[in-house]
TORRODO-556781 format. One record per residue (C-alpha): residue number from 1; residue in three letters; x, y, z. Coordinates in nm, 3 decimals. Each point is the difference from the previous one (the first is absolute). Last residue first. Layout:
// residues N
{r NUM,'ALA',{X,Y,Z}}
...
END
This chain:
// residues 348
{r 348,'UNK',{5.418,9.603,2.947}}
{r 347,'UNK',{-0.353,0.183,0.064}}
{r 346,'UNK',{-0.228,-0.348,-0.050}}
{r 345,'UNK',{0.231,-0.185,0.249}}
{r 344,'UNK',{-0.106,0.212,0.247}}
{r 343,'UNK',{-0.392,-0.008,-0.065}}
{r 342,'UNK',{-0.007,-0.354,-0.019}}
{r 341,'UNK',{0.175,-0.024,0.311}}
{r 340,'UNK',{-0.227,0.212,0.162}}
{r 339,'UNK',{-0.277,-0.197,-0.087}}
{r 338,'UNK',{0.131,-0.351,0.117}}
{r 337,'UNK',{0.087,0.180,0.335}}
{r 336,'UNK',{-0.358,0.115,-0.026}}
{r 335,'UNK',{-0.120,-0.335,-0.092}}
{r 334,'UNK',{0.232,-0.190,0.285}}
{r 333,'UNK',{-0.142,0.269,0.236}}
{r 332,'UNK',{-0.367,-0.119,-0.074}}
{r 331,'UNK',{0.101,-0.354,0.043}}
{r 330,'UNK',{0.156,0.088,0.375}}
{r 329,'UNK',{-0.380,0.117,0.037}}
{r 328,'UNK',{-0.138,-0.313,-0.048}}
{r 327,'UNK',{0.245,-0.173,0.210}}
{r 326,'UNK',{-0.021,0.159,0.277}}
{r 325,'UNK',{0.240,0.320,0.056}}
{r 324,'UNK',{0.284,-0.037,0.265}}
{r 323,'UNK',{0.051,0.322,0.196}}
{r 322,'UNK',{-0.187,0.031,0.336}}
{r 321,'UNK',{-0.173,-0.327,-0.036}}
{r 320,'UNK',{-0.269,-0.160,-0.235}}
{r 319,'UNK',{0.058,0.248,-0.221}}
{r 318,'UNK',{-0.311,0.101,-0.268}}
{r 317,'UNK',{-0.201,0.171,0.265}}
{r 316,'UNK',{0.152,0.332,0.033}}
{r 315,'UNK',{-0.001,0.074,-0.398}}
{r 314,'UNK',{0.298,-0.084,-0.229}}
{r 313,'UNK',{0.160,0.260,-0.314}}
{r 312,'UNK',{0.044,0.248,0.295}}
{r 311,'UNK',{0.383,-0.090,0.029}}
{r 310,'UNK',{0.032,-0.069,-0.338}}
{r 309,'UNK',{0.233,0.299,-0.131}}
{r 308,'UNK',{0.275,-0.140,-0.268}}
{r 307,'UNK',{0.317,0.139,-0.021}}
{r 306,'UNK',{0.228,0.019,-0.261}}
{r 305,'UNK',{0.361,-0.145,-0.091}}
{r 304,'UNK',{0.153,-0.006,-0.363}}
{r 303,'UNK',{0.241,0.220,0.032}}
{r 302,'UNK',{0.096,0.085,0.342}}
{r 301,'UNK',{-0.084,0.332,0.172}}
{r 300,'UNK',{-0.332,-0.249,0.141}}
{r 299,'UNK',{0.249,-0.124,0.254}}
{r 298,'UNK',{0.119,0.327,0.097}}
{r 297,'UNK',{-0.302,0.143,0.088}}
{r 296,'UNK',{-0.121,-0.261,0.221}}
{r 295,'UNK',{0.096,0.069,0.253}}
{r 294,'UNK',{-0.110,0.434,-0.031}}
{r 293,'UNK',{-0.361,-0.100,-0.008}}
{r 292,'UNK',{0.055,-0.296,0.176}}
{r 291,'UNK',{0.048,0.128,0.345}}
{r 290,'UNK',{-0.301,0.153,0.034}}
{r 289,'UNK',{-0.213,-0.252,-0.101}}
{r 288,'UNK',{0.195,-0.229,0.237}}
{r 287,'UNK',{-0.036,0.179,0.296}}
{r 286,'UNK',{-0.374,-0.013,-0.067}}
{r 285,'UNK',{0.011,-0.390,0.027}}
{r 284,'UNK',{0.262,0.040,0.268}}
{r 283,'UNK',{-0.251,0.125,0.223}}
{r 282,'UNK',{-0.241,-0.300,0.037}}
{r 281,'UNK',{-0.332,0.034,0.007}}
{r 280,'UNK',{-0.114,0.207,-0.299}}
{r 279,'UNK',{0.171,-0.243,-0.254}}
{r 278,'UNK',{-0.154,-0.317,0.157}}
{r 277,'UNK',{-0.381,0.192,0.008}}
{r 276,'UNK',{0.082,0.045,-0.349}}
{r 275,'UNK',{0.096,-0.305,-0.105}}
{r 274,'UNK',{0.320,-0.092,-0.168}}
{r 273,'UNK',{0.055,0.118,-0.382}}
{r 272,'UNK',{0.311,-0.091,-0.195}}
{r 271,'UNK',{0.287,0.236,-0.115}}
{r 270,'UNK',{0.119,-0.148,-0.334}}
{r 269,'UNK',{0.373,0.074,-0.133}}
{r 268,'UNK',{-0.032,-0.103,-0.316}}
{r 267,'UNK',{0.345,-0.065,-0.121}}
{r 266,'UNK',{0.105,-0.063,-0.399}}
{r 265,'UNK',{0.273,-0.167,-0.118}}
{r 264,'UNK',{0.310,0.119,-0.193}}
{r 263,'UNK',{0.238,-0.183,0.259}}
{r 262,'UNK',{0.109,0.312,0.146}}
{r 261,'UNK',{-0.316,0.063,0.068}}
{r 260,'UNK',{-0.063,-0.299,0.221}}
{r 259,'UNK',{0.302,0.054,0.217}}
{r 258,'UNK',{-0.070,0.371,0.024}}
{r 257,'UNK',{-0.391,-0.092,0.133}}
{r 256,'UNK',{0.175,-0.202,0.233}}
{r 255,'UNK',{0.234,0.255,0.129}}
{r 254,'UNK',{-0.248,0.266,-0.002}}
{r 253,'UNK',{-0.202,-0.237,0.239}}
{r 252,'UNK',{0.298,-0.066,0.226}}
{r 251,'UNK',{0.036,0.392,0.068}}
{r 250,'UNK',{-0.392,0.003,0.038}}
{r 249,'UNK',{0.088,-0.273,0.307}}
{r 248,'UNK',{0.245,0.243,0.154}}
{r 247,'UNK',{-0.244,0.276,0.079}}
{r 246,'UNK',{-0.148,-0.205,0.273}}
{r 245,'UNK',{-0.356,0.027,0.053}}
{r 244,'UNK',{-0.088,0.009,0.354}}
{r 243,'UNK',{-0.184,-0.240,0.302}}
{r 242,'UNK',{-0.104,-0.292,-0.225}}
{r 241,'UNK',{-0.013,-0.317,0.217}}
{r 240,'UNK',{-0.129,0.142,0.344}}
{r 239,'UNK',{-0.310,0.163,-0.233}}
{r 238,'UNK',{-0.050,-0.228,-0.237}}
{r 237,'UNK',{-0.085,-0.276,0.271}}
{r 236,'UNK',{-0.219,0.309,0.155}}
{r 235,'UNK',{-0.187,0.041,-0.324}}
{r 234,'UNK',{-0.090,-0.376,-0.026}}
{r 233,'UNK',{-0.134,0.020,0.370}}
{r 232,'UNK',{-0.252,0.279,-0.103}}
{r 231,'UNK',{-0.095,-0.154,-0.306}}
{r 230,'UNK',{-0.084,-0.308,0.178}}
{r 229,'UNK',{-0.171,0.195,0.214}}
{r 228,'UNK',{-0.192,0.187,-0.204}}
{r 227,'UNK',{-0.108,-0.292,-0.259}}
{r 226,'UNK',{0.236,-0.201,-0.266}}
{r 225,'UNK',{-0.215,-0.186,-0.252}}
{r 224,'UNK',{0.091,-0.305,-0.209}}
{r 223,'UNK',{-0.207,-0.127,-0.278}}
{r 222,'UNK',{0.248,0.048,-0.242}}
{r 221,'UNK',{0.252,-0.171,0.214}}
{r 220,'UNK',{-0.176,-0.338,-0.052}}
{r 219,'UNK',{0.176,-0.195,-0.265}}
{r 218,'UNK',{0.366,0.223,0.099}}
{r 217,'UNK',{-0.009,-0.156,0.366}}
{r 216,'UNK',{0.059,0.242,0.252}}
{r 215,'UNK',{0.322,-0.108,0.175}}
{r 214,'UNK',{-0.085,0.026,0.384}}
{r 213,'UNK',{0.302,0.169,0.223}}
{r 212,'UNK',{-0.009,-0.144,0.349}}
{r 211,'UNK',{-0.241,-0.306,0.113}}
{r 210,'UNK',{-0.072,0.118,0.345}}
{r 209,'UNK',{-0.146,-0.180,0.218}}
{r 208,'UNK',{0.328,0.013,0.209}}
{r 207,'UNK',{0.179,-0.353,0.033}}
{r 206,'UNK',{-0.213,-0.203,-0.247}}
{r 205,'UNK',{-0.054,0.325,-0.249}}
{r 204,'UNK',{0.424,0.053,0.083}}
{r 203,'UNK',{-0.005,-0.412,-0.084}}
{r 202,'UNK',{-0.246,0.023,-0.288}}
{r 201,'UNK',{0.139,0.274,-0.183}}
{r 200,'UNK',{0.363,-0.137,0.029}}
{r 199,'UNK',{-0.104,-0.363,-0.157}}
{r 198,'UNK',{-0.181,0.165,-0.272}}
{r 197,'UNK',{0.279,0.261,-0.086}}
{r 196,'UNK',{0.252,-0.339,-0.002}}
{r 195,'UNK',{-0.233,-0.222,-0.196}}
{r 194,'UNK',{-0.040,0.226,-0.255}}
{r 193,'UNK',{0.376,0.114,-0.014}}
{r 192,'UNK',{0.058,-0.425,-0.010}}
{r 191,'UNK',{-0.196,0.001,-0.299}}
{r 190,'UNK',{0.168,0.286,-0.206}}
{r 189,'UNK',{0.359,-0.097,0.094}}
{r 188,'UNK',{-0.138,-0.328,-0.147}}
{r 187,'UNK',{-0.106,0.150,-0.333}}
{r 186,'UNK',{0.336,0.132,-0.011}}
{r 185,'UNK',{0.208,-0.225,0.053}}
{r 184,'UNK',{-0.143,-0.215,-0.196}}
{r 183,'UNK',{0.038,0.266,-0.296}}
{r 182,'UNK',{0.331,-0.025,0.031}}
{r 181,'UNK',{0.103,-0.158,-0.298}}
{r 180,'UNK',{-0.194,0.225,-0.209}}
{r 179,'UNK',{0.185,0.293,0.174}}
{r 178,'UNK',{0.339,-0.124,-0.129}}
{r 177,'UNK',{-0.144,-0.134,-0.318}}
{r 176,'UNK',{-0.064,0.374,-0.110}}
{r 175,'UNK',{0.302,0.129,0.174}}
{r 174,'UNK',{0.249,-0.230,-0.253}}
{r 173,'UNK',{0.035,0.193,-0.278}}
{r 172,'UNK',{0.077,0.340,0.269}}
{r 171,'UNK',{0.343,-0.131,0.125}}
{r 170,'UNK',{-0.089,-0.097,0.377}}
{r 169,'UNK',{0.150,0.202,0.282}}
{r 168,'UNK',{-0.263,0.279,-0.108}}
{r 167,'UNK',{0.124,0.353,0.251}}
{r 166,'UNK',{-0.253,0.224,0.118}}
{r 165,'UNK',{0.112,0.360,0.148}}
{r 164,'UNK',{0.051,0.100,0.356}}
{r 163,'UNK',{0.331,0.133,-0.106}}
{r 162,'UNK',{0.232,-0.240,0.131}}
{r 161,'UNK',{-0.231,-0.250,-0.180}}
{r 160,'UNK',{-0.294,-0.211,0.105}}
{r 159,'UNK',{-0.041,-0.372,-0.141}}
{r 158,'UNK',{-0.176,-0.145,-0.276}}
{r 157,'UNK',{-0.071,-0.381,-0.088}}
{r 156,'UNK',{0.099,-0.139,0.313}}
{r 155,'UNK',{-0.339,-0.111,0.114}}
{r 154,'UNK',{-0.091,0.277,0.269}}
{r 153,'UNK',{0.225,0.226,-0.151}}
{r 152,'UNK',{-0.312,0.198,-0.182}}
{r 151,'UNK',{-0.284,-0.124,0.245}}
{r 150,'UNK',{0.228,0.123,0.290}}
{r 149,'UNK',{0.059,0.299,-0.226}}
{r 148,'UNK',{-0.386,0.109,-0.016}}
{r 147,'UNK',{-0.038,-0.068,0.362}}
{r 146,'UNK',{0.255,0.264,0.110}}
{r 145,'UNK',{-0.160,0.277,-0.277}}
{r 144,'UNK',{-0.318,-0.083,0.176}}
{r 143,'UNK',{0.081,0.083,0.345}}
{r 142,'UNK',{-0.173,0.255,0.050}}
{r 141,'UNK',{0.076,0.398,0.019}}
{r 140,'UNK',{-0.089,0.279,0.220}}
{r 139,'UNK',{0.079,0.346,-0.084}}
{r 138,'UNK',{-0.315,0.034,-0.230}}
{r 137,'UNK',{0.022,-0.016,-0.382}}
{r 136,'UNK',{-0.132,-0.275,-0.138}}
{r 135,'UNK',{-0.341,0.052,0.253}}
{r 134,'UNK',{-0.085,0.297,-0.182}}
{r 133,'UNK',{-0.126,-0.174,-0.285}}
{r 132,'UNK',{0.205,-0.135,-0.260}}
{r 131,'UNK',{-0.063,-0.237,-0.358}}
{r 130,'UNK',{0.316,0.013,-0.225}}
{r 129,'UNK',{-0.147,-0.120,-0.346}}
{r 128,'UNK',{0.291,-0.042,-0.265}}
{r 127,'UNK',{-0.083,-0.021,-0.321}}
{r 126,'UNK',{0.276,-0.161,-0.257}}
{r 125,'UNK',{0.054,0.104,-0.333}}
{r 124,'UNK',{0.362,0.128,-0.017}}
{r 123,'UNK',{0.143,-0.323,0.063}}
{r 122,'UNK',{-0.258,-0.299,-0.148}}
{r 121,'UNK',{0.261,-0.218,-0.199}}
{r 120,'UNK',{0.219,0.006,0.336}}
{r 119,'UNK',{-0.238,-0.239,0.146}}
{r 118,'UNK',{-0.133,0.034,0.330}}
{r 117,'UNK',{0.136,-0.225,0.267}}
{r 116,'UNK',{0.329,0.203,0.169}}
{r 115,'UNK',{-0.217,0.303,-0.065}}
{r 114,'UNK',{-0.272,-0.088,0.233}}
{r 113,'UNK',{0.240,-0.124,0.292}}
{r 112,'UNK',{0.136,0.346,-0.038}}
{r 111,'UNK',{-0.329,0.164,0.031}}
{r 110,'UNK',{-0.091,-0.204,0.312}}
{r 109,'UNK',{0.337,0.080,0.186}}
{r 108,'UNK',{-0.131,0.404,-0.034}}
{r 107,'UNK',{-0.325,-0.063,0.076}}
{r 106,'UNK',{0.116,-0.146,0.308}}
{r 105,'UNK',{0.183,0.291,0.053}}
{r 104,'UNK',{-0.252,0.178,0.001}}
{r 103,'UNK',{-0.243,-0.178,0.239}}
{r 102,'UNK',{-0.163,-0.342,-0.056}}
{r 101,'UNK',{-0.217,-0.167,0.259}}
{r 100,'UNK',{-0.140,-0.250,-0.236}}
{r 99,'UNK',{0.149,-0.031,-0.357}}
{r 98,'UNK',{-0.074,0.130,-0.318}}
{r 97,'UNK',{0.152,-0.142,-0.293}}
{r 96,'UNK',{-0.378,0.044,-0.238}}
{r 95,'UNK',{0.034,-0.066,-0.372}}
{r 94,'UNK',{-0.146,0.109,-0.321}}
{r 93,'UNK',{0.065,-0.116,-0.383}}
{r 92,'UNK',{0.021,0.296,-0.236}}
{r 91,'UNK',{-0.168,0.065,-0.362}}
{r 90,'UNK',{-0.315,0.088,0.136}}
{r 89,'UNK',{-0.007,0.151,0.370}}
{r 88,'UNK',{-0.261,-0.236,0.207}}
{r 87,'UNK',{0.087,-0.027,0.340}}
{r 86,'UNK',{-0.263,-0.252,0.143}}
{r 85,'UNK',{0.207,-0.273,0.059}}
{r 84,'UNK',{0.268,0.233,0.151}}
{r 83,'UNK',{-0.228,-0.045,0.299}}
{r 82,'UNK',{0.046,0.287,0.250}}
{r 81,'UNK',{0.024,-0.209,0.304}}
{r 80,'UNK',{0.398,0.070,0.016}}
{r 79,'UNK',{-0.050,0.353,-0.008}}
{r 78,'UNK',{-0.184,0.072,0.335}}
{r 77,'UNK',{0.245,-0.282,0.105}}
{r 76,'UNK',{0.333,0.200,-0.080}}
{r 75,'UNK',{0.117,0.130,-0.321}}
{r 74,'UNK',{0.138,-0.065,-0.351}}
{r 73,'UNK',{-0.290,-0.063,-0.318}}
{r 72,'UNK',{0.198,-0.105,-0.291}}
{r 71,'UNK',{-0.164,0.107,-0.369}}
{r 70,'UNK',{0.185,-0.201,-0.237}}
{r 69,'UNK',{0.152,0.015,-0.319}}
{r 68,'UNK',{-0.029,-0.357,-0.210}}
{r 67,'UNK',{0.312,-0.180,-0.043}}
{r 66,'UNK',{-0.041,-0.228,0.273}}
{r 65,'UNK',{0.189,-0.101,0.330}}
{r 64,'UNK',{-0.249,0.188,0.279}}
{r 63,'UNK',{-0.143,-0.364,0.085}}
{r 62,'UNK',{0.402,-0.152,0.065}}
{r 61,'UNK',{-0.098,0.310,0.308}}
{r 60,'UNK',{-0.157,-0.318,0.220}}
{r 59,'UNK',{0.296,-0.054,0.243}}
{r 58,'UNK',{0.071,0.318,0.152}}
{r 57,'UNK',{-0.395,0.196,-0.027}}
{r 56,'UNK',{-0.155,-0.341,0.052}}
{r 55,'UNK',{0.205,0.018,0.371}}
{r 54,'UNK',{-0.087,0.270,0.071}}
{r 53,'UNK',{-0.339,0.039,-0.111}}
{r 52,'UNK',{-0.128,0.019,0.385}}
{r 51,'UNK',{-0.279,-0.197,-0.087}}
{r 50,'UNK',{0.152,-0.347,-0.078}}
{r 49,'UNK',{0.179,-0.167,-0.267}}
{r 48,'UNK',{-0.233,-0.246,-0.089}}
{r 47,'UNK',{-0.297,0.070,0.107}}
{r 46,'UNK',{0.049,0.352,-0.045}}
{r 45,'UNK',{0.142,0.003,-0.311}}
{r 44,'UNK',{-0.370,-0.114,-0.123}}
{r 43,'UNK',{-0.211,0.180,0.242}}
{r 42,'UNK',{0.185,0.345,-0.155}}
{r 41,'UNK',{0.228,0.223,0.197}}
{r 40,'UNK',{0.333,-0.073,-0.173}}
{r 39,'UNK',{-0.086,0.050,-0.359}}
{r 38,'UNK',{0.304,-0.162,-0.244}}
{r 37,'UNK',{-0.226,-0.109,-0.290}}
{r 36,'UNK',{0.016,-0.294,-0.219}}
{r 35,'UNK',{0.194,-0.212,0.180}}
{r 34,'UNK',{-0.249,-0.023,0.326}}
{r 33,'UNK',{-0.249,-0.187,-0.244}}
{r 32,'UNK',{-0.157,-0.181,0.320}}
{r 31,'UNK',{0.064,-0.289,-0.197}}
{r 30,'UNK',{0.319,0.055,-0.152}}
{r 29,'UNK',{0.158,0.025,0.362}}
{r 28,'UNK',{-0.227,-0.313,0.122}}
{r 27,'UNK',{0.197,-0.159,-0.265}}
{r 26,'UNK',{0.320,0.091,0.110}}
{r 25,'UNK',{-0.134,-0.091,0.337}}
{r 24,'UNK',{-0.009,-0.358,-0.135}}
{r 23,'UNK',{0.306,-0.017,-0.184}}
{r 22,'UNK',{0.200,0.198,0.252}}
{r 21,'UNK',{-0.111,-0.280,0.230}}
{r 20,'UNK',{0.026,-0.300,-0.208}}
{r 19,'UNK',{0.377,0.120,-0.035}}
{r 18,'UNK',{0.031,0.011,0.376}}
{r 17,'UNK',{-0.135,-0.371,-0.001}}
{r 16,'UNK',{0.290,-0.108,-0.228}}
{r 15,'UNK',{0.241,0.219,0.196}}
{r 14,'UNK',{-0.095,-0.200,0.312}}
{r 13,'UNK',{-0.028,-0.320,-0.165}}
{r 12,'UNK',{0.365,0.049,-0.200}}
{r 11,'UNK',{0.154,0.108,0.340}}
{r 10,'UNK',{-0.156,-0.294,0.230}}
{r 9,'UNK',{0.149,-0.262,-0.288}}
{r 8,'UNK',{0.313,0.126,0.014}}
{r 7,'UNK',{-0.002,0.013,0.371}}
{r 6,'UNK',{-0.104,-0.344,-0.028}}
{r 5,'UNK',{0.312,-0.101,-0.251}}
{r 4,'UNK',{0.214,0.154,0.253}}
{r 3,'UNK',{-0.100,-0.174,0.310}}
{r 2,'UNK',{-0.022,-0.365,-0.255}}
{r 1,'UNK',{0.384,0.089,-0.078}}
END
């Protein structure tokens, strides 16, 4: 009797204290105003969620749930830095989904995550932002799509279907207190990744001297400068991962663009700038501009879909690598995506 009364006990403090936590990163939620606006790349999602934007692009998306239409920025980390802060498109709210490492078919999953959070009330008025480069459609793919459903299933609150698509195992009233209750989880997932890149940096920097892949923090990337060398070696790393464009990926791109159409929203399909001396040094950069003239033909066939050229909208020094543009100039291209979507909406 006392063994079971003091397991009682043990179960009522533990889910007591587990209450106290949701309350208190609840709070730290509402603090760091992460309800307001799904936008994976800025300092706010990533301290809580991280800078891959995963994981905020899975379990913050209750942020997309208003009746407003919405400008959503889809795309990999060039993308993902352009603040949706800074969109400014009256009449519509903005949003950025993008997530690190994203190919295709990422964009693909990311679009339907979109639409399972976006009201209904707004169908028809949506903007979609698809951000590419050449680097979405070389013959090599990441992982991304693989990390996006471990963060989908990785709670029980989706799984992956026969057909590769995403499944809810929870009726849709109760998702909302679903990923509140987790929150925890997910703010310690967040820590112990921390701790876990920190702990691997030092050891191979312990073992080898050499610390391995260096974040650039976002506070200080605008004063960052890449010289020859650097350039050099950054052009080589694009080199052995990017050896051809593969004529499959603009098949996946018509499909997305078809998806969003049928829907009665709008697709911008937005071709973003790299630097120059990036785009002369590696081949697949000019393979690209080939093969898009007839790629992306199709996609633009579809009602509603148009292209937007801002691949010399940035100079050589605003990236503070071979493709991701500092923050100031990741502002700029949220006012010309803000533009252009002005401009759309203004001929429906």
């Amino acid at each position: 009797m006392s063994f079971m009364r003091y397991s009682l006990i043990a179960v009522l403090s533990a889910l007591g204290l587990y209450a106290i936590l949701i309350f208190a990163t609840s709070l730290l939620f509402s603090e760091l105003k992460l309800s307001r606006q799904l936008d994976t790349g800025s300092l706010m999602s990533d301290a809580f969620f991280g800078t891959e934007g995963d994981t905020a692009a899975v379990y913050n998306r209750s942020a997309l749930s208003i009746i407003r239409p919405q400008v959503i920025l889809v795309g990999a980390s060039n993308l993902e830095r352009v603040p949706a802060s800074e969109i400014d498109v009256p009449g519509f709210a903005a949003a950025n989904i993008s997530v690190a490492g994203s190919g295709l078919a990422e964009f693909g999953r990311l679009v339907e995550l979109a639409y399972e959070a976006v009201s209904p009330v707004t169908q028809g008025r949506n903007i979609f932002v698809l951000g590419v480069w050449y680097g979405e459609f070389c013959d090599v793919h990441g992982p991304v799509q693989q990390s996006l459903d471990q963060q989908l299933t990785g709670y029980g609150l989706y799984r992956i279907g026969p057909d590769n698509s995403v499944v809810r195992t929870i009726p849709s009233s109760l998702l909302s207190p679903a990923l509140t209750a987790i929150r925890p989880l997910l703010l310690a997932q967040r820590l112990w990744g921390s701790l876990r890149d920190a702990g691997k940096s030092l050891a191979r920097f312990a073992i080898s001297g050499d610390a391995g892949t260096v974040t650039v923090d976002q506070l200080v990337q605008n004063n960052v400068t890449v010289d020859v060398a650097g350039r050099q070696k950054l052009i080589e790393e694009r080199k052995a991962t990017c050896t051809k464009i593969d004529p499959a990926t603009f098949v996946m791109l018509d499909q997305i663009v078809d998806r969003i159409t049928r829907n009665g929203d709008r697709v911008i399909i937005a071709d973003l700038p790299i630097p120059q001396w990036h785009a002369d040094g590696v081949p697949a950069a000019a393979a690209y501009q080939r093969a898009k003239v007839q790629g992306f033909s199709s996609a633009l066939r579809h009602e509603g879909a148009s292209y937007l050229d801002l691949q010399s909208s940035l100079g050589e020094n605003d990236f503070w690598d071979s493709v991701h543009p500092k923050p100031a100039a990741a502002t700029k291209l949220s006012r010309l995506i803000g533009e252009a979507s002005i401009e759309r909406e203004s001929l429906r």
